[in-house]
N, C-alpha and C positions, 0 to 999 in steps of 0.2 A: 617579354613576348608571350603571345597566348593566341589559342587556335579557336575559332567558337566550332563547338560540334554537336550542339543543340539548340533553335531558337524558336519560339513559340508566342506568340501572343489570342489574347481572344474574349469572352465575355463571360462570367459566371454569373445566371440568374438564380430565381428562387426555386426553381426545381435542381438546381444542379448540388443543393445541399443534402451533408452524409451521402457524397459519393466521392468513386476513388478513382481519380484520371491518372493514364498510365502512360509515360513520356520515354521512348527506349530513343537512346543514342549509342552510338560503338567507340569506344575507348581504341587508338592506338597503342603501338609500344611502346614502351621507353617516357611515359607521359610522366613529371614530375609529380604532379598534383591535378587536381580537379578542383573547380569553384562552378557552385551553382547561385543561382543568382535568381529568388523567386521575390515578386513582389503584385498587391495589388491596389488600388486604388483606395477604398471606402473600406475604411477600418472598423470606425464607431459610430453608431446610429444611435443618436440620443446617448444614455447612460449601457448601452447595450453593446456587446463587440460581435464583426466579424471573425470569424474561427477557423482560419485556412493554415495549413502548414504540409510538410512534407517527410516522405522515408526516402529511403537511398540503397538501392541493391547495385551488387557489383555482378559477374555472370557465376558466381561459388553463391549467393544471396547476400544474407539483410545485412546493409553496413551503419546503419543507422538510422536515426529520426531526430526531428526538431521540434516535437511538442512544444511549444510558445506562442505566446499571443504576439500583435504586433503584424503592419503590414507590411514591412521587409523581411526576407528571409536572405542569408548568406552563408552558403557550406563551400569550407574549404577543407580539404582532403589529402594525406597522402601517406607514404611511409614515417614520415619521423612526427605525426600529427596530425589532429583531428579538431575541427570544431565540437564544442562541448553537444552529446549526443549523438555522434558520429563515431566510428573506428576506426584512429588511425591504422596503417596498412602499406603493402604494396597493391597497386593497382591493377586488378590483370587486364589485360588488353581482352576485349570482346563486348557480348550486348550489356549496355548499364540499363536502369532502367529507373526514374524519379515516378516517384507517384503522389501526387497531390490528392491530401485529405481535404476535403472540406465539414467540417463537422458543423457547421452555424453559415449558414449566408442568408444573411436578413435583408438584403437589398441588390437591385442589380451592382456591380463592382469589375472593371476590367483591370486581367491580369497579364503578366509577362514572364517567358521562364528562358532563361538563358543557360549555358553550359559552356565552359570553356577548360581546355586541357594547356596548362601552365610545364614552362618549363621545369622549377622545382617548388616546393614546399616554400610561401613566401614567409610565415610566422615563425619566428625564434623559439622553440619550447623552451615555458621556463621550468626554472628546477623545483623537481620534489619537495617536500618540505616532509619532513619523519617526523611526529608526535614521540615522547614518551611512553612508554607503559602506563595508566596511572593504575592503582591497584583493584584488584578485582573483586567483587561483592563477596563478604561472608555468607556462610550458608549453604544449601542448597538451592534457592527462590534465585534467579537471576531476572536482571532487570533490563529491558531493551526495549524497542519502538519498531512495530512489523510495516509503517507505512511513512514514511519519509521521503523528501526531494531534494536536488538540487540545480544546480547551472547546468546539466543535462539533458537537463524539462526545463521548465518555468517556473524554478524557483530563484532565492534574491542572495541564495548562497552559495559557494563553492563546496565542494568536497572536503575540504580542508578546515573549513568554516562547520560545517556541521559535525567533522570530526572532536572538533573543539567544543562544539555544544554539547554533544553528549558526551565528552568527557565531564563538564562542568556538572552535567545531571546525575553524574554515577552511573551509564547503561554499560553494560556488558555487552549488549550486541545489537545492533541494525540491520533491517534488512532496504538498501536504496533502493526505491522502488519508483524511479522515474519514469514518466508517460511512452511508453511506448517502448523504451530502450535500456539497455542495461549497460550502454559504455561507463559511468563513472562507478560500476563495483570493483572495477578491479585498480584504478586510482584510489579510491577510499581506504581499502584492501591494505596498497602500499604505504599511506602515508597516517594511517594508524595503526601497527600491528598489535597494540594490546585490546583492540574491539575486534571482535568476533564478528563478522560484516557475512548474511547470508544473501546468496543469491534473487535478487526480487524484479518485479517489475510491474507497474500497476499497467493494466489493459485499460487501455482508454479508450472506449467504444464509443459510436452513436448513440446506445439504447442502454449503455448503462457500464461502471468500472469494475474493477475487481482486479484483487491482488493475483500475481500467480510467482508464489515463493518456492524454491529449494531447485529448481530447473538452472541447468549449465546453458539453455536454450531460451529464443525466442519466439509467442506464440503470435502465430499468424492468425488475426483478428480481419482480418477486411472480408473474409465470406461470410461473417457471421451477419444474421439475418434478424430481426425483431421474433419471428419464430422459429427459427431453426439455426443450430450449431454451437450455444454456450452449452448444452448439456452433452453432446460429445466433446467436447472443447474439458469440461471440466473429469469427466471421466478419464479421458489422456491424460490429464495433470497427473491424477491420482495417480494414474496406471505406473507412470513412470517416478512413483517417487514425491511428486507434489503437494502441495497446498493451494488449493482456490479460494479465497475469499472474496464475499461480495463486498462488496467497499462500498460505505454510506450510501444503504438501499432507498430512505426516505429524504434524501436531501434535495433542496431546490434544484428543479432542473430545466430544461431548454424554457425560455433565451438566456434565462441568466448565467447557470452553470451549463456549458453543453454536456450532454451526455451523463449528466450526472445521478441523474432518478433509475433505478433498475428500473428497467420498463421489458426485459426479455419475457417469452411468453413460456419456451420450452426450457427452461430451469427456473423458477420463480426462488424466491429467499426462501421456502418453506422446505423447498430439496437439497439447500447447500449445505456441506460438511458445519461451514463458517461464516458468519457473515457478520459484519460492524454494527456492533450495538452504541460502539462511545468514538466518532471521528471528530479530527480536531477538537475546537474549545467542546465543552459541554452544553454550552447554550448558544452553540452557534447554527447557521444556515443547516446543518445536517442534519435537524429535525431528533437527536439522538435518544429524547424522552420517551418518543414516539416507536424509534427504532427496536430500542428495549422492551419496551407492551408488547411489540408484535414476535418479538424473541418469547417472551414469557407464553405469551400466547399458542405458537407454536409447542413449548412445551408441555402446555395441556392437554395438545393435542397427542402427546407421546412421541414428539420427534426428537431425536436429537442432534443438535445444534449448538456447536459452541460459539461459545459469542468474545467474540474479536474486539482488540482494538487497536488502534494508529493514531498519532501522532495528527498525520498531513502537514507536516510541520516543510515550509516553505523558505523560511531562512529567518535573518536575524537572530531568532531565539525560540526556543519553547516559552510556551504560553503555561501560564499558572491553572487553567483547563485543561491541559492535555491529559491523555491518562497513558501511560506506559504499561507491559506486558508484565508481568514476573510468571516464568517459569520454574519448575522444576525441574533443570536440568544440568548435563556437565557443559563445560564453554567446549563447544563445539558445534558448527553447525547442525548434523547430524541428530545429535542429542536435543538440542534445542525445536527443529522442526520435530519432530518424534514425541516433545511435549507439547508443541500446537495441536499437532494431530488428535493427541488423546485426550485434550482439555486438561490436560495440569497445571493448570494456567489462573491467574487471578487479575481484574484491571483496577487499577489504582493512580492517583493525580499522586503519587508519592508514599502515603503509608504503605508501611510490611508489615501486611497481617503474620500476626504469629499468634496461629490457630494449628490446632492438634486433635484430629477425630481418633474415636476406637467405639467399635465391636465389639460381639463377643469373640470373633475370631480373631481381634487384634488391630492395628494401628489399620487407619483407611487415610486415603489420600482425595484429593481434588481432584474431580475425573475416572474415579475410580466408579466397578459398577460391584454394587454386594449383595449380599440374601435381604428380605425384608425384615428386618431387627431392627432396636435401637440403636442412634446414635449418639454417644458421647463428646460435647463438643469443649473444648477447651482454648480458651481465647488469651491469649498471653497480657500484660499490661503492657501499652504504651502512653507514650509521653505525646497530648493532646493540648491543640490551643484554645481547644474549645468541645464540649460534649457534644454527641455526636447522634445519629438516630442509629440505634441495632437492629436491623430485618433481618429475621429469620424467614426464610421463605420452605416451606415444607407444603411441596405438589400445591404449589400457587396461590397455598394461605399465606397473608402475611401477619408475622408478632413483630411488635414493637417496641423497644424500652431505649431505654437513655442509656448512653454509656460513656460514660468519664476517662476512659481509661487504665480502670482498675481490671482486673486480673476476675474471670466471671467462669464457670460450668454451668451447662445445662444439656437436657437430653429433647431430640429430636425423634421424630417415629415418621418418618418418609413413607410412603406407600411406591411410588414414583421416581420423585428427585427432591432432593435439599441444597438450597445455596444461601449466598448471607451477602445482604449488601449494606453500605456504610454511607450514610449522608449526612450532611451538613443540616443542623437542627435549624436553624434561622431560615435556609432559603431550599432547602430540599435538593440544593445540588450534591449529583452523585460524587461520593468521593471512594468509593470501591465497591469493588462487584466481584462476585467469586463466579465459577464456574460451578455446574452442579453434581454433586456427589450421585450417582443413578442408582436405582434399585431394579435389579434383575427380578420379573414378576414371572419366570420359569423355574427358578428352583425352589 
């Protein structure tokens, strides 16, 4: 048996896109469950997709989102369970309220939205699955991926399923950062406890993405405007603890990826703490050659900028492209956002650099900021399939030599910044990047 206590039909034209229609119904007591029921007609136009989907507040707020493509949507809701990107719950009786994103409508398309209050919970929950421990990175460098998805959003794996992947890769810690929602952190959470899982969630906007890591909260994205509110938006992060990252500022964007190009006016990539220099593969749609120039670039300008990376990793598996995080930090989240923050950071498709600066005042780190001296660089031997390209980058000269793998010293004189990045000799794909060591031009 079921009650309907929401029904809606009507038409979405081409002005009705990147906007957010707001559908309130009143939940009685004692309701089992809720399903909502959103669908629209014209999905795909040519190789190109419609991009509608939905959030869900209860009258306490946000209970979820269904970031996915596809033109059916179906949420069902209640205490012992949740459709994937929803949170399970009790329901409280009062105003609910669905709000339909349209982020891409490339054609007229008529829609329908239904709501109906169920006696109980119709889906079985299945059981948990617990991973192992597998053992944790030697060292201090810990290894993780800050951008990641799953059946939460619109990716092709489960929770479970990505737990298992980066077991397979060696990470140490993830942060899920699904579109909109952060219901599957705390399933991840359970059914791995030897990965360090930080709190994530990527902002999927009209005018452009970005991470917002280390928040116990949800940020409300729908007032943000092409020029006004990611820069208060991003100062609240910080205020409270956070990380914002811009997430693949250069990558293909509307019709093909919605929302995907930064296109904000009032925080541009040039003001961000962080922003993605290596998303997904290396030579894929993220434009990420390009992302990095304008990183470098910025830092001639004297900003500083650490440069980020993610995964985007969508399911099946990591890609032989992707470039993973190493920090310098303890497993904990705490520790681990605290080395985002300060650029302790290096991005690499797998090698661990085992590199060693000094001073005259003694050992320096990645991220660190020093007097203007020399620096001592000491580059460890690793075991190579193949010689590699050495960039020494000092204040946006580059030197170049061949390196095999042997064990190498040499001394750098920064006026600026120093970092060092490592490419594949054959085809110039990046295969590490460090972070820049800064020189304090006040003391």
């Amino acid at each position: 048996m079921s009650t309907v206590l929401l029904t809606r039909s009507g038409d979405l034209d081409l002005e009705d896109s990147k906007q957010h229609f707001r559908f309130t119904f009143d939940c009685p007591p004692g309701v089992g469950a809720l399903r909502v029921t959103f669908g629209f007609e014209v999905w795909k136009v040519g190789s190109l997709l419609n991009m509608i989907n939905l959030s869900l507040y209860d009258p306490q707020g946000f209970r979820g989102a269904g970031h996915r493509h596809g033109q059916q949507h179906q949420v069902v809701l209640g205490e012992p369970g949740a459709t994937p990107g929803y949170t399970a719950g009790p329901l409280p009786p009062g105003r609910w309220e669905v709000v339909v994103h349209t982020h891409m409508v490339l054609c007229p398309t008529p829609y329908t939205l239904e709501v109906e209050a169920l006696e109980r919970y119709p889906i079985p929950a299945p059981p948990l699955t617990v991973l192992p421990p597998h053992p944790p990175s030697a060292g201090p460098w810990l290894k993780g991926d800050f951008h990641c998805h799953s059946v939460h959003s619109d990716a092709r794996w489960t929770t479970l399923e990505l737990a298992q992947a980066a077991q397979a890769e060696g990470l140490d810690f993830v942060a899920l950062t699904d579109h909109n929602t952060r219901s599957g952190t705390s399933e991840l959470q359970a059914q791995a406890p030897g990965l360090v899982v930080l709190q994530g969630e990527e902002l999927t906007t009209y005018y452009g993405h970005a991470l917002v890591l280390g928040l116990g909260r949800m940020s409300d994205w729908t007032g943000l405007r092409p020029h006004s509110g990611v820069g208060q938006l991003a100062a609240q992060v910080a205020q409270a603890g956070g990380v914002l990252v811009v997430a693949h500022p250069l990558a293909v964007g509307d019709p093909v990826c919605t929302g995907c190009t930064w296109t904000y006016f009032d925080y541009r990539p040039e003001q961000a703490s962080h922003f993605e220099v290596w998303n997904s593969q290396w030579s894929g749609r993220s434009n990420n050659e390009s992302a990095l120039g304008l990183w470098y670039h910025f830092l001639a300008q004297g900003r500083r900028i650490v440069a980020a990376a993610g995964t985007d990793a969508h399911g099946m598996s990591y890609h032989p492209e992707h470039s993973f995080t190493f920090v310098r930090a303890e497993r904990d989240p705490k520790s681990i956002l605290s080395a985002l923050k300060a650029g302790r950071s290096y991005l690499s498709r797998g090698l661990r650099l085992g590199l060693t600066l000094w001073s005259a005042q003694g050992e320096v780190q990645i991220g660190d900021t020093v007097a203007p001296q020399p620096l001592e660089a000491h580059l460890q031997g690793a075991e190579l399939a193949a010689p590699l390209e050495l960039i020494s980058v000092v204040d946006g000269q580059r030197t170049t030599r061949t390196w095999s793998g042997e064990a190498l010293k040499f001394e750098v004189r920064p006026s600026s910044w120093w970092n060092l990045e490592l490419r594949r000799a054959q085809d110039g794909m990046l295969e590490l990047l460090t972070n820049p060591v800064w020189v304090e031009r006040n003391l």
